[in-house]
N, C-alpha and C positions, 0 to 999 in steps of 0.2 A: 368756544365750546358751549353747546347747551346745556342749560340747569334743570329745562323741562323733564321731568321724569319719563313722560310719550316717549323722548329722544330717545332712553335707551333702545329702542326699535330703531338704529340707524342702517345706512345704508355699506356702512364696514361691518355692522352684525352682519345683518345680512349674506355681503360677500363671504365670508367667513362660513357663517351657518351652512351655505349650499353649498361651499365646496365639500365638505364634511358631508352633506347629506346625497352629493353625488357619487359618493365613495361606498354609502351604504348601501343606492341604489341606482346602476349606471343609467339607467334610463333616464334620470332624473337633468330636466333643462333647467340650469341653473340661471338662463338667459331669461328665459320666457319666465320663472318662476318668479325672479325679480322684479320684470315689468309687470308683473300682472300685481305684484304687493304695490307697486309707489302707480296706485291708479289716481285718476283724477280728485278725488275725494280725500288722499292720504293727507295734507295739511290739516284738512279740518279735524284728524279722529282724535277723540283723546286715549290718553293709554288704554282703558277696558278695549276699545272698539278699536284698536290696534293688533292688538291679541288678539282678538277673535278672528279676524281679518286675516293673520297668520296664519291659524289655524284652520281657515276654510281655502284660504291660497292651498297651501301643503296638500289638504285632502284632493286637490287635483291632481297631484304626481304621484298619489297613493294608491297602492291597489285599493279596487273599491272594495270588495270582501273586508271587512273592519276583522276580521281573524287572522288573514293574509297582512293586514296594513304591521298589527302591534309587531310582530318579529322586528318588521324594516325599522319601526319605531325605537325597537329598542338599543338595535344595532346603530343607531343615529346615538343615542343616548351614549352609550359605550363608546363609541369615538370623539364623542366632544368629553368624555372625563379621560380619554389614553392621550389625547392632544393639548391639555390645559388650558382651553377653552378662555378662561381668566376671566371668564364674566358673571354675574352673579344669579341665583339661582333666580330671580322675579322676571329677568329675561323669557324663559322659555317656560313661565305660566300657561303660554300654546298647547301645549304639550298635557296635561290634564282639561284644557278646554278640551282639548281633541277626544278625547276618552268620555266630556259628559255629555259630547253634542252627539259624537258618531257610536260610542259604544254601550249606550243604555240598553239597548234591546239584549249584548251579550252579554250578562250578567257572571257567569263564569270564568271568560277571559278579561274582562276589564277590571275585577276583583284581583287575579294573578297582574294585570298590568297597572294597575294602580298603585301596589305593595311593591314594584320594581322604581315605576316612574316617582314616589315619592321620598325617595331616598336620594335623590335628585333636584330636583323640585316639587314643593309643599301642596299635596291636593289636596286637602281641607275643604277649596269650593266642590270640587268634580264629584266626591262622593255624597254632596246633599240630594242631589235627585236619584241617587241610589238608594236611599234612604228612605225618602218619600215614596218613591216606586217599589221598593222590595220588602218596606218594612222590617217585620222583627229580625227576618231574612241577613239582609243587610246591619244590624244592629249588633246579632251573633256572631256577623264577621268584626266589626268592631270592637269586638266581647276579647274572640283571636286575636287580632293585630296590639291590643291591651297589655301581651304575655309575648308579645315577640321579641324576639334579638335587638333588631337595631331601632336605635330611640327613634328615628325618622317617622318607624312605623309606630311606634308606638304613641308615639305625640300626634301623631295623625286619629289616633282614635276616639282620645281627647278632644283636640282639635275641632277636625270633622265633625261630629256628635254636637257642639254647642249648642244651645238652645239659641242664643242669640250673637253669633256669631258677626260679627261687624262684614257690612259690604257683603254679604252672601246671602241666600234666599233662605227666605223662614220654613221652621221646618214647626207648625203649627201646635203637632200632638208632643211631642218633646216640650213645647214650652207649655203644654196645659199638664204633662204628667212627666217629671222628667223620674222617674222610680226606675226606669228598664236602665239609666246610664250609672246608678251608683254603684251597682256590684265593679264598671267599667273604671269608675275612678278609685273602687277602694283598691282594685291592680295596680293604680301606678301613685297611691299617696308615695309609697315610700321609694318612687322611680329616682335611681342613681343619676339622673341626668337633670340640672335642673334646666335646661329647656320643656324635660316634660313635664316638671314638674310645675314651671309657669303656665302652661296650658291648663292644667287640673285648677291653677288657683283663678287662674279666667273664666274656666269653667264652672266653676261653684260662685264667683260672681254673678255670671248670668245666671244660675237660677236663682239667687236671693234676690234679683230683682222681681219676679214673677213669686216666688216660694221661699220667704225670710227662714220661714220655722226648719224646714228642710236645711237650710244651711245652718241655721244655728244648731237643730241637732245633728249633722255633723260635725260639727265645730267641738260639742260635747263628746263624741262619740271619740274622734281623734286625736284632743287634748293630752298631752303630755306623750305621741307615739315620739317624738322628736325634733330636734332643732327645727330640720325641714320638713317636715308636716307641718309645723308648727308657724313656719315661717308658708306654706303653704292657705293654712286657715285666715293669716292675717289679711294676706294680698286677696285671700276670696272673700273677706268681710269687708271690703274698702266702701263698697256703695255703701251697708249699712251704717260701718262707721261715720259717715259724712249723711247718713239719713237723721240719725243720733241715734237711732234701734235702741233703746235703754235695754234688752237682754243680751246685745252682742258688746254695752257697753260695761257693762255687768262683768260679765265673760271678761275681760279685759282691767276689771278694776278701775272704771273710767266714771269713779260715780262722785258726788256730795261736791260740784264744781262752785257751789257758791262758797266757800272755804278758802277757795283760790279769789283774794282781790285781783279786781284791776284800776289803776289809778293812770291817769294821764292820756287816757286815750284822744290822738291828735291824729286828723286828716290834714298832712304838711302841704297839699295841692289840692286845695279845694277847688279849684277848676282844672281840668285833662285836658288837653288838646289829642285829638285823636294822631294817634302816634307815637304818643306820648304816655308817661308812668306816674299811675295812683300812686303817692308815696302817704307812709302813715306809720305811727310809733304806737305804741305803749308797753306800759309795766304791768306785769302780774307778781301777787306776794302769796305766798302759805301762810295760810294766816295758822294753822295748826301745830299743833307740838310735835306732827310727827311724819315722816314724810310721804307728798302725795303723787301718784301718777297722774298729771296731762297731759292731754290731747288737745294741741293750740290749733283752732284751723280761722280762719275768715269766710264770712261770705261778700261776694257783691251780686247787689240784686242791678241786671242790666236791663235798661229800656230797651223795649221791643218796637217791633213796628206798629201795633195796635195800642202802644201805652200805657200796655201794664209795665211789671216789672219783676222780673223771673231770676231766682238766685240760682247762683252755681257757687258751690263749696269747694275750698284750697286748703290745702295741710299747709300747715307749718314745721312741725315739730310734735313730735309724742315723747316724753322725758318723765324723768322725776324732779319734785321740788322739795328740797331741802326744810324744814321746818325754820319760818322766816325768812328762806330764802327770797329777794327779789331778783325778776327775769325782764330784763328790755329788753322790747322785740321791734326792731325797725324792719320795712319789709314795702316793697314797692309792685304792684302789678300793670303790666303794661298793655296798654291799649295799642298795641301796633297792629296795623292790617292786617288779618290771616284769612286763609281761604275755610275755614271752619266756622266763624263768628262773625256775624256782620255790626258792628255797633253804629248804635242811630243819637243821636244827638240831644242832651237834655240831661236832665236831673234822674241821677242814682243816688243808689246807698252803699253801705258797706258796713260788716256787722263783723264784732268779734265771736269764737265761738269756743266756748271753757269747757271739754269734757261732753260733747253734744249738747249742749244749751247756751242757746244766743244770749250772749251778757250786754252788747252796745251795740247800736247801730246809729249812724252817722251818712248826713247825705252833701254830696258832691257833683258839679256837673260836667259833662262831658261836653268838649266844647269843636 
């Protein structure tokens, strides 16, 4: 069986899918519809460009009228959740491609079939050029979908709306003024689901990347509404916290880190083999009479292809420390291949970091 994620576009979905979609609509060649998906080129696509491929197949057994298409659309929908389908919902990501490719110009019905299809599968992507194209229009209805019923839609307003939403196209005035989405998140801080409620703390991530004070003043603003609010502000200050923001660390009571020794700091693998794991130890003590909150993270600054060397920041642990307490922290990171990071060969670092302030840093090479 394949691991490739593309796979889950195989050829038993498939089978499957069009018997279901000839039910919705008899006209539909479920023969033709399959040879014309596994064309010459299907090896090469990768998942995005599989999906879309999908999505432009189908639109030829569809009524072309995109008003006429959404009913059959929905009716397909409706039959794979009355038949247990058993597949998971990133399969028929199709399914909102179809809506941003073919239904932008109907703004009306694609608003009503987006609030259907998302309760289903997550449109998030499909409504950013609704966005872009309809403006505050589109925002308004975001503002709705914020106070709906079912969390699907409502994490979708969150969602959707990010200023810097990963894999999805930038929505430019949102990340230069994001003021029109906070009346949209102060709707769902205290949203009973936390699926939607991890969207709102991604959400407020992304702008304290672009807009610190903004997140910090809500941070102040929603201080003490509740565990999860609370537990909300955290997860939306992560960038700052790992930036060191001395006001979000403030906020936090993450301050006066030279109080906290560290003695023994050891890089146990001073050479890496790629593949292989940076291991490293050391002690922190309270040197104080009384007890302190840290925040242990690390950095490793990795060689680039140009030479420099560019950190990336890792938690460890956020705790209290006992007055005299001492804390061993052994702690290993690994160099293994990933398709995210490419690492190149030579001399790094690697820094400890007390409460946002680098206390050691130490170099080791990558081999």
């Amino acid at each position: 069986m394949s691991t490739l994620l593309k796979d889950i576009y195989s050829p038993v979905f498939y089978e499957k899918f069009s018997a279901i979609a000839s039910e919705a609509l008899p006209s539909f060649d479920r023969q033709k519809f399959i040879s014309l998906l596994f064309d010459e080129n299907w090896k090469k696509r990768e998942l995005k460009d599989r999906m879309k491929h999908t999505s432009a197949v189908l639109n030829q057994f569809l009524p072309k009228d995109f008003e006429k298409a959404v009913p059959v659309l929905e009716k397909i929908i409706t039959l794979i959740r009355q038949k247990d389908f058993k597949e998971t919902s990133l399969v028929f990501m199709f399914f909102p491609d179809y809506i941003e490719t073919y239904g932008i110009d109907h703004y009306e019905t694609s608003v009503k079939h987006i609030e259907f299809v998302t309760q289903f599968t997550s449109c998030e992507f499909a409504v950013r050029p609704f966005i872009l194209k309809y403006g505050e229009k589109m925002l308004q209805q975001m503002h709705h979908w914020s106070l709906h019923e079912n969390h699907h839609v409502r994490r979708l307003a969150s969602e959707g709306s990010r200023p810097r939403l990963p894999w999805a196209m930038a929505i430019p005035e949102l990340k230069k003024n994001p003021g029109p989405l906070l009346p949209l998140l102060e709707n769902l801080k205290n949203d009973p689901s936390e699926y939607v409620r991890r969207s709102v703390a991604n959400h407020l991530n992304d702008i304290s990347k672009d807009h610190p004070g903004v997140m910090l003043a809500i941070a102040e603003k929603w201080k003490g509404n509740g565990k999860e609010t609370d537990a909300i502000i955290k997860h939306g200050s992560r960038t700052l916290l790992k930036q060191g923001n001395p006001e979000i660390l403030h906020y936090y009571g993450l301050t006066d880190s030279l109080t906290i020794g560290i003695e023994g700091f050891k890089i146990l693998t001073p050479t890496v083999q790629i593949g292989d794991a940076l291991s490293f130890s050391f002690t922190l003590q309270n040197n104080e009479e009384i007890p302190k909150p840290v925040r242990i993270e690390y950095g490793i600054y990795y060689l680039r292809q140009n030479g420099q060397l560019s950190k990336k920041v890792f938690k460890i642990s956020e705790r209290q420390i006992r007055p005299g307490e001492q804390l061993k922290i052994e702690k290993k990171q690994s160099f293994k291949i990933i398709t995210t990071r490419k690492f190149y060969k030579g001399p790094q670092q690697l820094s400890i970091i007390i409460n946002g302030t680098e206390r050691g840093i130490m170099a080791f090479e990558l081999a």
